[in-house]
C-alpha positions as CSV (number, residue, x, y, z in Angstrom):
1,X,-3.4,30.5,-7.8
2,X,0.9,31.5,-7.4
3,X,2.5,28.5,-7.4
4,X,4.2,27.6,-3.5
5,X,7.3,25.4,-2.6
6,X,8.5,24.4,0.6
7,X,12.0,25.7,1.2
8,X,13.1,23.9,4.3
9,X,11.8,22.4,7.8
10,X,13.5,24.0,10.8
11,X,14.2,21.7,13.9
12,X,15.7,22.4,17.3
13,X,18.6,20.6,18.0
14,X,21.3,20.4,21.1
15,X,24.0,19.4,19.0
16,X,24.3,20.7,15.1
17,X,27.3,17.7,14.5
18,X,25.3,14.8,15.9
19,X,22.1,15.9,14.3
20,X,24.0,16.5,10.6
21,X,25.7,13.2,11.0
22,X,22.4,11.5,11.8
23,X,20.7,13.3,8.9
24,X,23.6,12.4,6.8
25,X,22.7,8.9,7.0
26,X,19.8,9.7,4.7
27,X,21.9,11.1,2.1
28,X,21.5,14.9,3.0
29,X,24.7,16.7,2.9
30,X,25.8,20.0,5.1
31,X,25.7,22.8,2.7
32,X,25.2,26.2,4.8
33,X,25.3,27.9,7.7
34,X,24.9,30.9,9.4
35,X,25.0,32.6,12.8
36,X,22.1,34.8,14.0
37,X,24.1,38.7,15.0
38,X,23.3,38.0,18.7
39,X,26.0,34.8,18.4
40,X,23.6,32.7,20.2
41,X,22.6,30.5,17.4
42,X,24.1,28.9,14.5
43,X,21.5,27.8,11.9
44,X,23.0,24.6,9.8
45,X,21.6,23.5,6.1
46,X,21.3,19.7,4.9
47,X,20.2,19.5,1.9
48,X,18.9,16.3,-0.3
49,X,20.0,15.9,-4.1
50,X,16.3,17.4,-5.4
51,X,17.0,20.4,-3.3
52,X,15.0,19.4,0.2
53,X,16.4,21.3,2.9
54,X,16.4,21.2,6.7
55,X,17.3,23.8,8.8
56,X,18.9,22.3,12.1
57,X,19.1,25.4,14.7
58,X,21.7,25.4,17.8
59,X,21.1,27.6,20.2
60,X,23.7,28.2,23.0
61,X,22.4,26.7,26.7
62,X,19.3,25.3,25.3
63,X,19.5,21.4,25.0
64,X,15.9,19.8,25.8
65,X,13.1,20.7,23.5
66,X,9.1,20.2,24.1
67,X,7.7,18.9,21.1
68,X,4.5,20.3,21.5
69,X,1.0,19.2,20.2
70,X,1.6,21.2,16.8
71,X,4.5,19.2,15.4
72,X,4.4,15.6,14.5
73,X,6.8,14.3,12.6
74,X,9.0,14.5,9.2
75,X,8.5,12.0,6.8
76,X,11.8,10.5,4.7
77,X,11.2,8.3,1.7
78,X,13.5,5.3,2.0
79,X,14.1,2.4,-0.8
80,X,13.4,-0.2,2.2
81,X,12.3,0.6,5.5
82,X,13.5,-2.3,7.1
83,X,17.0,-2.4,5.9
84,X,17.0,1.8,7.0
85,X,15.9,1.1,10.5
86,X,18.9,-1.6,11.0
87,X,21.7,0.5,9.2
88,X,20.9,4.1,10.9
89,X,21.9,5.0,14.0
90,X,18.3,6.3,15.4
91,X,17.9,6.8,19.2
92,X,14.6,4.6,19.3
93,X,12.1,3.0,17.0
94,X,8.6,5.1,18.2
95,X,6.8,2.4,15.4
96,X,8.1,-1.2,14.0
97,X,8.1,-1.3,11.0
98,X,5.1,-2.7,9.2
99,X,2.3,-1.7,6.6
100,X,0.3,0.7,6.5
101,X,-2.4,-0.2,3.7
102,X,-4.7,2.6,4.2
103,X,-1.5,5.0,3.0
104,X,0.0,2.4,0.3
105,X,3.0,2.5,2.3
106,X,5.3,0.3,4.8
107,X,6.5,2.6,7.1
108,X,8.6,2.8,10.4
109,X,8.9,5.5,13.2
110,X,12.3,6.6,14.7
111,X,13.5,9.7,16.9
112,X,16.3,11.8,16.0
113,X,19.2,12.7,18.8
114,X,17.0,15.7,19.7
115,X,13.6,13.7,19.8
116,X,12.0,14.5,16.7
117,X,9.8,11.7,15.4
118,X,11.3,10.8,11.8
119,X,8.7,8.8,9.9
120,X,10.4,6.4,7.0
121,X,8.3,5.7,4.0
122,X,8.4,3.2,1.4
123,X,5.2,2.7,-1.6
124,X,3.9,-1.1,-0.7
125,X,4.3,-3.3,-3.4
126,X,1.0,-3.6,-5.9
């Protein structure tokens, strides 16, 4: 079987700046960008140090976003979930914080400014 890698998530957003600062938070940095030829959308790159990149897309006029039944959420491993949920600015927690035994994970559920549940993930202790 050809070996597959994920290159990047894509995610709607209103505003590119308040969406890379909250994703900076996490340690991703803003490393590209481009503009489709129409000039109606400008596509900026965060990227992780191993490489992980999101694609946050800006369209001109279009600022609300249905989430639909086909997304969920993006998953971020953190060192500690609850100091993460205190220090970032999130726009709602969508799950405390807590453990999840049936995963082997403590875990917590946040949006983004644009609504997009960001699940934070930490292994529970053995």
């Amino acid at each position: 079987m050809p070996s597959v890698s994920v290159l990047h998530v894509c995610l709607n957003v209103a505003d590119a700046a308040e969406s890379i600062a909250f994703y900076e938070q996490f340690g991703f940095t803003e490393s590209w960008q481009f503009t489709t030829p129409d000039g109606e959308t400008t596509n900026y790159y965060v990227s992780d140090d191993d490489g992980v990149e999101l694609q946050l897309s800006e369209t001109d006029g279009e600022t609300e976003f249905e989430m639909g039944t086909g997304w969920d959420h993006l998953a971020l491993g953190v060192e500690d979930v609850d100091e993460t949920v205190e220090r970032i600015d999130h726009y709602g927690v969508e799950k405390e914080p807590g453990p999840q035994p049936e995963a082997g994970a403590y875990t917590a559920f946040v949006a983004d400014p644009d609504g997009h549940s960001v699940e934070l993930i930490e292994p529970l202790e053995e």
